[in-house]
Residue, then its C-alpha position, 0 to 999 in steps of 0.5 A: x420245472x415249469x408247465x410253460x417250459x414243457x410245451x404245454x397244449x390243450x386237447x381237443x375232443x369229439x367231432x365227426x365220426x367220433x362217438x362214445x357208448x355208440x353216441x356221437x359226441x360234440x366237438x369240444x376243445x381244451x377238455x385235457x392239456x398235455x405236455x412233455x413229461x417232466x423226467x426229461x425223456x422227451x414222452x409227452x403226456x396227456x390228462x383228461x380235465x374233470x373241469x375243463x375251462x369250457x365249463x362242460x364235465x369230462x367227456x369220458x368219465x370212465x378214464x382218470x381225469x385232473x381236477x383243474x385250478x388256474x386259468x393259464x399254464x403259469x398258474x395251473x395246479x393239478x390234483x391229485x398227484x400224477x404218476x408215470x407209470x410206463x412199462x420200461x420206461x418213465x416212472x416220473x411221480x409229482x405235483x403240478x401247483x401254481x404251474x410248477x412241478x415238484x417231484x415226490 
């Protein structure tokens, strides 16, 4: 299965009235991607960037976040593995290299 097929969009952060630790946070765009899952549930899922294309760090360092190859969604490889893990529902666990995904 191929990111492209799956709907793939980057995600924006920060911005007016959206603060962190009490500190307003600018308004930055494509800091994570999501995308419908590859389980074919329809769920959409969404992970934080540790390199956003913007250059910038991960703006909530406390979550988990991808490291980010690729500088499109044909080429895009994530590390480490990402895993599903949804009470009832999608346990979906696999790789996204050179813009595929492989089940583990």
């Amino acid at each position: 299965m191929r990111l492209v097929d799956l709907e793939p969009r980057w995600v924006g952060y920060g911005g007016e009235d959206v603060t962190h630790n009490g500190e307003p946070v600018p308004r930055r765009e494509r800091v994570a991607l999501s995308f419908l899952c590859p389980c074919g549930k329809g769920e959409r899922v969404t992970l934080m960037l540790r390199n956003p294309p913007d250059g910038g760090p991960n703006p909530i360092p406390e979550l988990p976040a991808w490291e980010r190859s690729g500088e499109d969604f044909a080429s895009m490889s994530l590390t480490p593995s990402i895993q599903r893990r949804d009470p009832g529902g999608c346990q979906w666990h696999g790789f996204l290299t050179d813009g595929v995904f492989r089940s583990c």
